[in-house]
N, C-alpha and C positions, 0 to 999 in steps of 0.2 A: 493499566490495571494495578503495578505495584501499588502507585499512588492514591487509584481511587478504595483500592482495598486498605491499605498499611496509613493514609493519611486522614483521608474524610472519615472512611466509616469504623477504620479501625478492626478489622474483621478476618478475615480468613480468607486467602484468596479465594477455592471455592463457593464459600459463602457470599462473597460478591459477587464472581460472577451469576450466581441466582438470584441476588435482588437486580443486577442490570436485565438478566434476559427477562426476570418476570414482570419488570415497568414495560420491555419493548413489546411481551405480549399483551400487558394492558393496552399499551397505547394501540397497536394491532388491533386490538378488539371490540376499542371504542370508537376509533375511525373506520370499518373497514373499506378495503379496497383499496387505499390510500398508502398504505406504509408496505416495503419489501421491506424484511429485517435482517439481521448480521446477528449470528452468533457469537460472541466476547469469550476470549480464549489467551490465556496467560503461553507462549509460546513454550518456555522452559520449565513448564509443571505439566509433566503427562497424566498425572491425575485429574485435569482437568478436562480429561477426553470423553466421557461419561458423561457431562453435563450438556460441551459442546454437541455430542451425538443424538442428544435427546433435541437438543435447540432448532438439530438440522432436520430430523430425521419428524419431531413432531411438534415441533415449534415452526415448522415451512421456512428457518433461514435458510435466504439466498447464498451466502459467504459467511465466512470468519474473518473477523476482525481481531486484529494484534498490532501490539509497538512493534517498533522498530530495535528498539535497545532496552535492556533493564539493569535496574541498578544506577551504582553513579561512580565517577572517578575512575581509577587502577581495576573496578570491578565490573564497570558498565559491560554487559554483553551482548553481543549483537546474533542477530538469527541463523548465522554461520554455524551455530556453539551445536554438536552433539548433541544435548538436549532437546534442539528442535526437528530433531528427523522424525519425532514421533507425525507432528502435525503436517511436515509436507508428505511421509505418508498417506494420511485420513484424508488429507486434501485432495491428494492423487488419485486414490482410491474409489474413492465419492463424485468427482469432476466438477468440485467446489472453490471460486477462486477464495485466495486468501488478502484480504484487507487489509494493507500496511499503513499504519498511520506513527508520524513521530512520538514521543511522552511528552509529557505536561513539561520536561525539563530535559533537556535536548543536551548532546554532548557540548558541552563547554561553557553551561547557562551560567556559571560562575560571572565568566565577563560579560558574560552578553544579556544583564537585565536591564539597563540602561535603555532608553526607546524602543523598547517592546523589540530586541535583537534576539530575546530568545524566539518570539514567533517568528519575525520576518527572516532571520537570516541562520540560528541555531537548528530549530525543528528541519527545514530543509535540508540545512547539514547532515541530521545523524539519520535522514531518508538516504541520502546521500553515500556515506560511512557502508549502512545496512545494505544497499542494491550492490555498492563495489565487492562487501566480503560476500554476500550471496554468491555472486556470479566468482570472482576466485577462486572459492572452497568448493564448486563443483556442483551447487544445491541442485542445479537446473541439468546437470549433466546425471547424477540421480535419481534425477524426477523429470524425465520429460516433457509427459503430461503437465508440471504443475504450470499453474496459471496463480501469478499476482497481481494486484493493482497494487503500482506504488503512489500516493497522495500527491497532490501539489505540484504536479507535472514531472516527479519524478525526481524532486528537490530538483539538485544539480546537475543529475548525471547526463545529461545530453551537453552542457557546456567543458565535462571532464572524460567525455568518451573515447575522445582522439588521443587522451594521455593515458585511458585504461588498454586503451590497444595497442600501445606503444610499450607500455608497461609489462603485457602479455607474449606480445613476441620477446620481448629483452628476457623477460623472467630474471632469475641471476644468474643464469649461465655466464661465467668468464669472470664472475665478480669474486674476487679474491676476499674473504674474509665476507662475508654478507650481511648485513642487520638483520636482527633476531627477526624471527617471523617467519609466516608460511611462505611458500613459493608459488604461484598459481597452478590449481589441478583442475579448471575448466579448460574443456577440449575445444571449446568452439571459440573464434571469434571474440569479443565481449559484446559489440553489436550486434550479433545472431540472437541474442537470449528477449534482443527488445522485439523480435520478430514472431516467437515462440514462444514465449515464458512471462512475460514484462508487462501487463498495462499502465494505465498513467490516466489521469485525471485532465481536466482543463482549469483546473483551481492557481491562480496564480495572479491574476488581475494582468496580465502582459500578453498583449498581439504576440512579441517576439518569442517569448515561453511559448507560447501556442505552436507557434511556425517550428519552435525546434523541437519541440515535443512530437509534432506528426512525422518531420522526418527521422527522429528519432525511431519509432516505433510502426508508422501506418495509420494513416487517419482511421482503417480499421480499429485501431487499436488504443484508440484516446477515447476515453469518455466522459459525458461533462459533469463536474464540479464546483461546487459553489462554499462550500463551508457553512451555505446558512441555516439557522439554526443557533449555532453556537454565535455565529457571527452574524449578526440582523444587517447583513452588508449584501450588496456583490452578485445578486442576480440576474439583472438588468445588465450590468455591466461586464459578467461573463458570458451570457448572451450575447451581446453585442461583438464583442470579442470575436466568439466561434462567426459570425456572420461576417466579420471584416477579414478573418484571415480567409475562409474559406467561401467559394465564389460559387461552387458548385452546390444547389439542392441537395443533392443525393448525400456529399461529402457530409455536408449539414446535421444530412438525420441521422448518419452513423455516428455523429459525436451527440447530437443531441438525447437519441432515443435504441437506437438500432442496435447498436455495438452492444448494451447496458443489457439491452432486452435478449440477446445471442448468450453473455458469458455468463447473466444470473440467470438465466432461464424465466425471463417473469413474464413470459407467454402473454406478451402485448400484441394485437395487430391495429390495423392504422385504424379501425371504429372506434379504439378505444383512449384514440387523442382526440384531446378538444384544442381547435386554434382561435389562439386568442390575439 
């Protein structure tokens, strides 16, 4: 949102967020039956709860959609920051998950424009960065109720979970002189929050992300992604994917349809798929 406000249109954030939700009503309106929508919602501007409220309440979004981090450098913040208590609030309150997706420019995009590092391996990152401080600062301990989807199978965090748990029990108890920073104030586990609190996507183009992604969380609890759209890629072959890792029908339709249809409420039942 900073970007698409402060770079493209040049505008106010507010004021973007209403040219983004008013093209997703058009498109709504020109296809119907076809599009569930997402509310666009700058996480660290509670002035923009007003707009989001109308988007949810009579625009029919399913979820809210937000980065993961804003800003950039010494200043980047992540959704840990005070500022966003307003929105897992509204979230909580409402029983609206919240859409985490990285920014157009990912912590560390400095080095990483070279082969397209910022998408494949930065953007995952700062999902990455964002799910760690979430669950440290306590956000899920807070809000119990809340429900996210993190993007892209949850960048990394299933490949660094063994070292957030490790990291949790140690905390810095015993550590003489500590580096600057917070301490962990999540009571649970850091695994417990992917059980309760955490979804994830099947966006990744990898059987292996997939496989770590369900036990990370619960084949309940994966739902499928594609990126396309933005990306005229990857359908076919995220399909395929959920098919080769998982063996079971049943397991299937909760990543394909089931799961999606439960935590946006988009009040599907099985007449209303066509198999193709």
């Amino acid at each position: 949102m900073d970007w698409f406000a402060r770079d493209l249109l040049q505008v106010s954030t507010g004021d973007a967020l209403k040219i983004l939700n008013d093209e997703y009503l058009e498109i709504r309106d020109r296809y119907p039956n076809e599009f569930a929508l997402m509310a666009n919602a700058h996480t660290l501007e509670e002035d923009c709860w007003p707009i989001v409220e109308e988007m949810i309440q009579q625009g029919g979004a399913k979820a809210i959609a937000v980065a993961s981090s804003y800003g950039d450098g010494s200043d980047r913040t992540y959704l840990d920051s005070p500022k966003a208590e307003w929105l897992w609030e509204f979230a909580e309150a409402n029983d609206i998950v919240v859409h985490i997706h990285p920014p157009m420019q990912s912590i560390g995009h400095e080095a990483l424009m070279q082969y397209r590092l910022n998408e494949a391996v930065g953007r995952p990152f700062d999902s990455t960065v964002n799910g760690a401080r979430m669950i440290g600062s306590g956000v899920f301990d807070r809000h119990p109720k809340l429900q996210v989807l993190i993007v892209h199978m949850g960048g990394g965090l299933a490949s660094i979970l063994g070292r957030l748990e490790f990291n949790w029990h140690l905390n810095y108890n015993g550590i003489p002189n500590p580096p600057a920073g917070k301490p962990y104030t999540n009571k649970r586990p850091p695994s417990d929050y992917f059980k309760t609190n955490i979804l994830v996507d099947s966006m990744g183009f990898s059987a292996i992300g997939l496989r770590a992604a369900v036990e990370m969380c619960g084949v309940d609890r994966v739902v499928f992604g594609t990126d396309y759209g933005p990306i005229r890629y990857g359908v076919k072959e995220h399909v395929q994917i959920v098919e080769d890792v998982l063996p079971s029908p049943a397991e299937r339709e909760l990543v394909f349809w089931k799961t999606s249809n439960r935590v946006f409420r988009l009040g599907l039942v099985e007449t209303d798929l066509t198999t193709h």
